[in-house]
RONUDO-207070 format. One line per field, with one value per residue (C-alpha): residue in three letters; x, y, z. Coordinates in steps of 0.5 Angstrom, whole numbers, padded with zeros to 4 digits. Layout:
REM RONUDO-207070
aa = (ALA ...) $
x = (X ...) $
y = (Y ...) $
z = (Z ...) $
//
This chain:
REM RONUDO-207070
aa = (UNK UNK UNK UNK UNK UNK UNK UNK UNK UNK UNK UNK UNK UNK UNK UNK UNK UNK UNK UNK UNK UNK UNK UNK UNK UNK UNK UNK UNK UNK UNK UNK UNK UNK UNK UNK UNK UNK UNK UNK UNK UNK UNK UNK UNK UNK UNK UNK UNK UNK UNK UNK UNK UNK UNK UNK UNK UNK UNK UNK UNK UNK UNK UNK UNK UNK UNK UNK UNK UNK UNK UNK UNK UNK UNK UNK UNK UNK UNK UNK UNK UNK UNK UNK UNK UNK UNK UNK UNK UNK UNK UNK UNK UNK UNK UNK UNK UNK UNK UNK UNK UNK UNK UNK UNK UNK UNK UNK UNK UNK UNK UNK UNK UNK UNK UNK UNK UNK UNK UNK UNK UNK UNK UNK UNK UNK UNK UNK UNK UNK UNK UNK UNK UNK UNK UNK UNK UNK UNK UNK UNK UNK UNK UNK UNK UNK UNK UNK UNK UNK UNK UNK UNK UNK UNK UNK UNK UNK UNK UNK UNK UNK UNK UNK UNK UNK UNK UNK UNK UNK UNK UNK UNK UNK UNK UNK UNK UNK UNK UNK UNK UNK UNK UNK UNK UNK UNK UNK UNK UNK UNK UNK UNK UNK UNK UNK UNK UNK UNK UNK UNK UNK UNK UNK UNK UNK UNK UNK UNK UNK UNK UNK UNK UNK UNK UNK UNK UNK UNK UNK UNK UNK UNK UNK UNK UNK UNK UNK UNK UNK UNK UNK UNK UNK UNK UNK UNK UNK UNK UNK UNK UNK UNK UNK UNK UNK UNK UNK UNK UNK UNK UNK UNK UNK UNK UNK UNK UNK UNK UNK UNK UNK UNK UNK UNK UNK UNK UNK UNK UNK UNK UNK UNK UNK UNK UNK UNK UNK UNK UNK UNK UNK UNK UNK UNK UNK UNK UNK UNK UNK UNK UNK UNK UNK UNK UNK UNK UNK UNK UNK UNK UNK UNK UNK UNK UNK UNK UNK UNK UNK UNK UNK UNK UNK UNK UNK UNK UNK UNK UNK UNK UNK UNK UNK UNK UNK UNK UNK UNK UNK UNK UNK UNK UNK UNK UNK UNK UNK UNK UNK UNK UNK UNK UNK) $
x = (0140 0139 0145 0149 0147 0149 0156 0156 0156 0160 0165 0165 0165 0172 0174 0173 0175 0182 0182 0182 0187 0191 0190 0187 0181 0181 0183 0181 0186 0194 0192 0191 0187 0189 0184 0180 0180 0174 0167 0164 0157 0161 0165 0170 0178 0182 0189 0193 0199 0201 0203 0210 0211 0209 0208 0203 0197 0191 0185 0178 0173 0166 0161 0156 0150 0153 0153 0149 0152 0153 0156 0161 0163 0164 0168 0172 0174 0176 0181 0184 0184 0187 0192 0194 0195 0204 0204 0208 0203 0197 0195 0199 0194 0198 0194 0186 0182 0175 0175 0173 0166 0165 0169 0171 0177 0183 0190 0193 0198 0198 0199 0202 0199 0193 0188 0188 0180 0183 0189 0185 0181 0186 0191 0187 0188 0194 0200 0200 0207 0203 0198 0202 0206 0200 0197 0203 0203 0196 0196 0201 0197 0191 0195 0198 0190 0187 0192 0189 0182 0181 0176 0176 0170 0171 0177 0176 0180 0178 0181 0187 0192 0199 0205 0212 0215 0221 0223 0220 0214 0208 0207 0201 0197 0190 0186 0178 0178 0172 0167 0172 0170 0173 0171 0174 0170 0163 0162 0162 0155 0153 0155 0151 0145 0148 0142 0145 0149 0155 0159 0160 0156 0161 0167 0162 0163 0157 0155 0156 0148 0147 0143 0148 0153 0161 0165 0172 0179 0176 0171 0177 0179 0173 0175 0182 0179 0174 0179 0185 0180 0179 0186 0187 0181 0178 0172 0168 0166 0159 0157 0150 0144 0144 0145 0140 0142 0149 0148 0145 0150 0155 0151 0148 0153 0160 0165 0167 0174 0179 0182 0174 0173 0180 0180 0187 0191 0192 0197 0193 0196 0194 0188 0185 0189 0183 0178 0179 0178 0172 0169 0162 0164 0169 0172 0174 0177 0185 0185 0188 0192 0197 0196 0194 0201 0205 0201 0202 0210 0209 0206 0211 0210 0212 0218 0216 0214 0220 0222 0225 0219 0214 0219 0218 0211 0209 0214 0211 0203 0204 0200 0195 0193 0192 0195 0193 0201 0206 0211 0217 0222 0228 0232 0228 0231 0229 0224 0221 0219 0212 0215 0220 0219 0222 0228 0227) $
y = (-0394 -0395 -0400 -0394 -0389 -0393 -0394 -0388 -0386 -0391 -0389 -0382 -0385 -0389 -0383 -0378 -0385 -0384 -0377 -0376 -0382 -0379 -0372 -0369 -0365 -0365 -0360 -0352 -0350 -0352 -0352 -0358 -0357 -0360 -0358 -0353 -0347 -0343 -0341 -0336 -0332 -0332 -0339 -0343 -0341 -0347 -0349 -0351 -0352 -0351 -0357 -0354 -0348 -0353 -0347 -0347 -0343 -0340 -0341 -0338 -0339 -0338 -0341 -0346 -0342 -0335 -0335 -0329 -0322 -0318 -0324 -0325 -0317 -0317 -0323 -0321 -0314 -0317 -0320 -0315 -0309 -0313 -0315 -0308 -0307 -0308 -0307 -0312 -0312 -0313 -0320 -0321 -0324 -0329 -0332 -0331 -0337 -0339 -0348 -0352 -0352 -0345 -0344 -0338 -0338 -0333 -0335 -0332 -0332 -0338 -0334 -0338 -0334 -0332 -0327 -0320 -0323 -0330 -0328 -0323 -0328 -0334 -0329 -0323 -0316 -0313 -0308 -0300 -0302 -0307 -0304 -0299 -0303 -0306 -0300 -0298 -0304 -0303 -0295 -0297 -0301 -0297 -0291 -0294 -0297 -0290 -0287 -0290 -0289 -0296 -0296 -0303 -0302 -0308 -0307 -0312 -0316 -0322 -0319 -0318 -0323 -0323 -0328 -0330 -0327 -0329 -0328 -0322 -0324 -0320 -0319 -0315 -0318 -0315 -0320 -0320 -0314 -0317 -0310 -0306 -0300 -0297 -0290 -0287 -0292 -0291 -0298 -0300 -0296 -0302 -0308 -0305 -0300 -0295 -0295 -0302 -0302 -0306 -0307 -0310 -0307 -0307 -0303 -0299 -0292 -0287 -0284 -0290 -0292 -0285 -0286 -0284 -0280 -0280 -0285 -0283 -0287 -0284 -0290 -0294 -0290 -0290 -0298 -0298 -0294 -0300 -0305 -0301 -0301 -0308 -0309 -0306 -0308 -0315 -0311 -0309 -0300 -0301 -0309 -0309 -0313 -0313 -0312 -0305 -0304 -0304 -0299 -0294 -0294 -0292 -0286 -0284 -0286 -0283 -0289 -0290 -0289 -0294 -0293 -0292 -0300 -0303 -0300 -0299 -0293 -0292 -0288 -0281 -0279 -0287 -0286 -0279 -0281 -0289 -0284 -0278 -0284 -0286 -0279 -0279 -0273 -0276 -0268 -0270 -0276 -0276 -0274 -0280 -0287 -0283 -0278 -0282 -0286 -0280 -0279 -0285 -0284 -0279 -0283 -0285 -0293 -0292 -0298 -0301 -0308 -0309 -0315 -0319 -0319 -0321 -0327 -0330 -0328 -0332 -0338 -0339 -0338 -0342 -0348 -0343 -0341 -0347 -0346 -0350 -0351 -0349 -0343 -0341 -0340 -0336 -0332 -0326 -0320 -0312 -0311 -0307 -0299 -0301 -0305 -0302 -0296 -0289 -0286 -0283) $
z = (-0134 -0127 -0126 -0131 -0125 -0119 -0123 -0124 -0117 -0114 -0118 -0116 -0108 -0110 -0113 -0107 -0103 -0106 -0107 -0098 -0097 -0101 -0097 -0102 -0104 -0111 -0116 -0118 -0125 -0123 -0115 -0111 -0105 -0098 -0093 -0093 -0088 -0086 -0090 -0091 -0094 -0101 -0102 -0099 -0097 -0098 -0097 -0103 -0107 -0114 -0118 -0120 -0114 -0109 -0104 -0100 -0101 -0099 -0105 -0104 -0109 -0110 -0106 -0112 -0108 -0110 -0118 -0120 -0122 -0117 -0114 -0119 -0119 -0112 -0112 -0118 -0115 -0109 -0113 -0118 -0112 -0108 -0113 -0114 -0107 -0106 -0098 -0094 -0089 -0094 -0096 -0103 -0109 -0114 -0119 -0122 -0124 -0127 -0128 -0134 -0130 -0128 -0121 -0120 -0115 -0113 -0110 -0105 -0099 -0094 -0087 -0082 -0075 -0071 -0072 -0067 -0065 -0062 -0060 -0055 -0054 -0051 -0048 -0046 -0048 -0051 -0048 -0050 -0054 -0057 -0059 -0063 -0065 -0069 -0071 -0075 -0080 -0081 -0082 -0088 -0091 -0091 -0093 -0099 -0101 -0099 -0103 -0110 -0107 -0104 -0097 -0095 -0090 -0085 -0081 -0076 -0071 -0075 -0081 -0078 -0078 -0074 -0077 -0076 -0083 -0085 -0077 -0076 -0071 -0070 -0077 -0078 -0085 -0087 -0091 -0093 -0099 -0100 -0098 -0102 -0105 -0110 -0110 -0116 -0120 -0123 -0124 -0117 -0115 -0120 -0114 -0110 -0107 -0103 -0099 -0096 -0090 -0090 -0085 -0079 -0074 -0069 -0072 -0076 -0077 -0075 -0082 -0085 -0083 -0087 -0094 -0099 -0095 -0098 -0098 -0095 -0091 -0085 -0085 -0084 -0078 -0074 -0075 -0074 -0067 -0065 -0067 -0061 -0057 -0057 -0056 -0050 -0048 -0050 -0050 -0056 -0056 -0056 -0053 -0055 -0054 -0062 -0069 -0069 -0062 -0063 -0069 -0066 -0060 -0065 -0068 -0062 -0055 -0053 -0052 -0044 -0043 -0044 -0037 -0034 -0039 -0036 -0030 -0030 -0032 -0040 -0043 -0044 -0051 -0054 -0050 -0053 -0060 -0060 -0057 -0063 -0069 -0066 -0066 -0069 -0075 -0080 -0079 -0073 -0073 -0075 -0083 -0086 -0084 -0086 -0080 -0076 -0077 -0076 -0068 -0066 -0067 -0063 -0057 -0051 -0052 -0059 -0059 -0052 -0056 -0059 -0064 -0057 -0053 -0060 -0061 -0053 -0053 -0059 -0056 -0050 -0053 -0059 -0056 -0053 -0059 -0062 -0069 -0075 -0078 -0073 -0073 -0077 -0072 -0074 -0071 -0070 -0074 -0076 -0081 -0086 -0084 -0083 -0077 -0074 -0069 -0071 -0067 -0062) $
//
C-alpha cells in the first residue's frame, strides 16, 4: 500500500513537472491556465485561454479554503451581476463554471494596463484634465449599474484599471464586483449582516458605519470622491494611523482642501465638485453618477488629456510601470462617448 502511495505521488510530481514546462498550470472547464495574476481573501485570478478561442483571459475562481455558503453566494453573484453590466468601461464577464471536482470559476476579460493605485505610485499624481478625463469613463460606468440598482460599494484605485483598447489609450476598466449590493433584491440581505462593515476604509463613505442605514449610488460617489483626490494628490482624504482611526475621520473631519494638500493651485470648479462628493450627507453630494457626469462636463479642463497626450504618456512610462504583458500600440484613435470630451 505504501509503494502504491509513493507511486501515486511521484506520478503527480512528474505531472506538475511537465504541466510547468509546458507553461501551464493545469486546467479549469475549456480554459488552460498560464499563470496566475494575483490573490486575494476569495480565491485566485489567473491568466488563460480558452481551448479553441485561444484568447487570453482572465480566470478567478474560489479559493479552496472559501466553500461555505455565503461564500459561494457572494462569488456566484459577483459573476451574474457584472454579467449584466454592458458598459465599455466596465469588465465584460464571458463564461461561468463549477469543474468535475467543485471549482467554482468565472471567466472574464484579460486587461492589458496598469491600475490608478500604481500608476499614482510609479509616475506621481495626475493633471486636472487627466483626472476628469478618468471620472467621465467611470461615471458612465457606475450610471448604467446604478440605473438596474447595482452599488458596487468598493471604488477604489486599485479597482480601477487604464488600458490601451483598440488604440484608445487611457481606457478606463472597473473590476472587482465582488462587494456589490443589489438593492432591488431581498435575497441579497441573506449574504450578509447588514450590521458588517464592508468596504475599504479609506474610500468609505461616512454613513456606511451606520447600522442599518439605506444603501443608495452615493456611497459610490463619496468613493469616486476619494479616488479624484488621490489622483490629483497621491495622497489619500484621510491617511490615518489605522483602520478605526481612518473610519472615524471619515465620519467625523472636513477633508483638507486639494490645493492647501498639493500646494499648488487646483482648478476651484474640479475642486469644490471632489470636495461636494466627500460631504459627510449623502443629500449633499452630487444626486447620481449621472449628474455628476454632467458637472464635470462643465469643468474648464474638460478636453485638456486629449487622446495624443495619453498615447505619449503611456510610451514613455511603459517601462516604469513594469507591466506584465506589453502594450497594444496602434495608432491612437477617437473613442466611444464615455471617453471623448463634449464639444465646447
Amino acid at each position: 500500500m505504501g509503494v502504491a502511495l509513493l507511486g501515486l505521488v511521484a506520478v503527480g510530481v512528474l505531472i506538475a513537472f511537465f504541466r510547468r514546462r509546458r507553461g501551464g498550470l493545469g486546467r479549469l472547464g475549456p480554459y488552460t491556465l498560464d499563470r496566475k495574476l494575483g490573490e486575494g481573501g476569495m480565491g485566485q485570478v489567473y491568466l488563460g485561454h480558452h481551448a479553441r478561442l485561444r484568447r487570453p483571459t482572465a480566470i478567478k475562481t474560489l479559493g479552496q479554503g472559501s466553500r461555505d455558503a455565503e461564500a459561494l453566494g457572494r462569488f456566484e453573484q459577483e459573476v451574474q451581476l457584472t454579467a449584466l453590466l454592458r458598459h465599455p468601461c466596465t469588465v465584460s464577464v464571458y463564461d461561468y463554471g463549477r469543474t468535475r471536482g467543485g471549482r467554482f470559476y468565472y471567466a472574464m476579460e484579460y486587461l492589458t494596463g496598469a491600475s490608478i493605485e500604481k500608476i499614482v505610485r510609479t509616475t506621481g499624481p495626475f493633471s486636472e484634465g487627466r483626472t476628469i478625463h478618468v471620472l467621465r469613463q467611470l461615471c458612465g460606468s457606475l450610471s448604467e449599474a446604478h440605473g438596474i440598482r447595482l452599488i458596487h460599494r468598493d471604488i477604489k484605485p486599485s479597482n480601477l484599471i487604464l488600458c490601451v483598447r483598440g488604440g484608445v489609450y487611457d481606457w478606463l476598466k472597473v473590476v472587482d464586483f465582488g462587494l456589490v449590493k443589489d438593492v432591488g433584491n431581498d435575497l441579497d440581505e441573506k449574504l450578509g449582516s447588514e450590521d458588517t462593515i464592508t468596504g475599504t476604509p479609506l474610500y468609505m463613505a461616512p454613513e456606511a458605519l451606520r447600522p442599518k442605514f439605506r444603501h443608495d449610488g452615493r456611497q459610490d460617489i463619496y468613493a469616486v470622491g476619494a479616488v479624484a483626490y488621490y489622483m490629483l494628490s497621491g495622497t489619500h482624504v484621510f491617511p490615518g494611523t489605522n483602520q478605526m482611526a481612518v473610519l472615524k475621520q471619515h465620519a467625523q473631519d472636513k477633508p483638507e482642501p486639494l490645493s492647501k494638500r498639493t500646494g499648488r493651485p487646483i482648478e476651484p470648479t474640479l475642486e469644490a465638485l471632489i470636495l461636494q462628493c466627500l460631504e459627510k450627507k449623502p443629500e449633499d453630494r452630487p444626486p447620481t453618477a449621472g449628474a455628476l457626469l454632467h458637472a464635470l462636463d462643465l469643468c474648464p479642463d474638460v478636453g485638456a488629456w486629449t487622446s495624443q497626450a495619453a498615447q505619449a504618456w503611456w510610451i514613455q512610462h511603459e517601462a516604469a510601470l513594469d507591466l506584465p504583458e506589453p502594450l497594444p500600440h496602434a495608432e491612437a484613435t477617437a473613442g466611444f462617448f464615455a471617453v471623448q470630451a463634449p464639444p465646447r
